[in-house]
N, C-alpha and C positions, 0 to 999 in steps of 0.2 A: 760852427752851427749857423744855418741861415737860417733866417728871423725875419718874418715881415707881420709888421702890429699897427695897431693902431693908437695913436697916443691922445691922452684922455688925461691931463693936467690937473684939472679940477674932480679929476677925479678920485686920485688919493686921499684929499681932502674930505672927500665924502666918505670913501672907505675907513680913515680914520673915527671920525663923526660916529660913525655904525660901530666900529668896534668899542667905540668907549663908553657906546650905550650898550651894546647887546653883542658880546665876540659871537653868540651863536647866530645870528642875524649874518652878521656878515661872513662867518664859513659856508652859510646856504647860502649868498649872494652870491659866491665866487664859485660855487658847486656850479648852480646855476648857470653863471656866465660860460663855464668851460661846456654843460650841457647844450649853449646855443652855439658855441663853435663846435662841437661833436655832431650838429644835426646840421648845419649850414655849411660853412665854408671848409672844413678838414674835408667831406665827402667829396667837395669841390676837387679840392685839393690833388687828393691822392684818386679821383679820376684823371685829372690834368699829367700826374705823374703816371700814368699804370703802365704806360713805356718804361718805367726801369724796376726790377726786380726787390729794389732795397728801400726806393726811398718813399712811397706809399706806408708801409711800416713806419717809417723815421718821424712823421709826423704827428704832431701831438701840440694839442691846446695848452696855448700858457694865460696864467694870469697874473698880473704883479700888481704891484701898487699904483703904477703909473701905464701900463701898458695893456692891452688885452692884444693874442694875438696868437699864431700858431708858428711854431718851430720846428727845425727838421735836424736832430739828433745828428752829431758828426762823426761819431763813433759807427751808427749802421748806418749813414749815407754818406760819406767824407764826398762823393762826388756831389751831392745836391745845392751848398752852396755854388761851384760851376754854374753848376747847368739855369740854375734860379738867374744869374749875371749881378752876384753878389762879390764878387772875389774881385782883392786888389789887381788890377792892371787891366779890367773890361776892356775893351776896344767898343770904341761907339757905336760899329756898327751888328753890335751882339755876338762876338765871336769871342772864345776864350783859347789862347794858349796851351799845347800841353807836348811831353815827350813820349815817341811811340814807345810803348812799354816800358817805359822807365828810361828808356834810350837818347840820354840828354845830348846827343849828336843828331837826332833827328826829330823834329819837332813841324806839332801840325795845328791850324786851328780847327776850330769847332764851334758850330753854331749854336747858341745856348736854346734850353725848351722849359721855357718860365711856367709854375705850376701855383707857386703858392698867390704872386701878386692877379692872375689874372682869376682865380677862385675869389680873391677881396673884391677885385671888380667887380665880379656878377654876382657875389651873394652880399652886399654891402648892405643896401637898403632891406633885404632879408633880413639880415645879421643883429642891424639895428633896431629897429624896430622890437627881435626879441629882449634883445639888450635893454634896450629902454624898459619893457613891461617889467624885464626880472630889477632892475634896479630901484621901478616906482614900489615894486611889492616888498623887499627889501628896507625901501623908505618908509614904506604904512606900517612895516613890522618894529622898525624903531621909533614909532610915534611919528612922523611926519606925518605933514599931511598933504 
């Protein structure tokens, strides 16, 4: 499964905070957070990808404790970690390894076509910005202030 997030440390921390005061606060926080990667960076995303048939599908908003970020299913895209230049043995200058058709006698590279990290790049400050409003509102719904 390839996986590009963002990592947000002190953020757990908050999300715990939230749930100890209010669990339904913080299901609409995390509802929310996957609504601002549904509207920002996944559209990105899976335009970046529309070259391949499988893995625009494959993509899908995660959110964890520690992580916000979107992921791409390995089961309908087994090729999309490749092509993202996520998979052990990259070659630095972007090209990934494989056998023709299975044909471990003949082997050829391949240029990788990065969809998920350059979608972070241009909807970042988008990204955030929602993120921030959904987590201040979150915060005023658990009493913060």
């Amino acid at each position: 499964m390839a996986v590009i997030s963002v990592d947000a440390k002190d953020f757990r921390d908050f999300q715990r905070t939230i749930k100890g005061l209010d669990a339904g606060v913080a299901r609409e926080l995390n509802k929310e957070l996957r609504k601002v990667l549904k509207s920002t960076i996944i559209p990105a995303a899976k335009s970046n990808a529309s070259w391949s048939s499988r893995i625009p599908g494959a993509i899908k908003p995660t959110v964890g404790t520690t992580k916000i970020g979107a992921r791409v299913a390995s089961k309908q895209a087994p090729h999309g970690r490749a092509f993202e230049g996520l998979q052990k043995g990259l070659r630095g200058n972007g090209t990934f390894r494989h056998p023709v058709f299975g044909n471990r006698n003949v082997w050829v590279n391949q240029a990788t076509r990065p969809y998920l990290a350059p979608a972070f790049d241009s909807k970042a400050g988008e990204a955030t910005k929602a993120a921030e409003a959904a987590i201040a509102t979150a915060a005023r719904a658990a009493g913060f202030r």
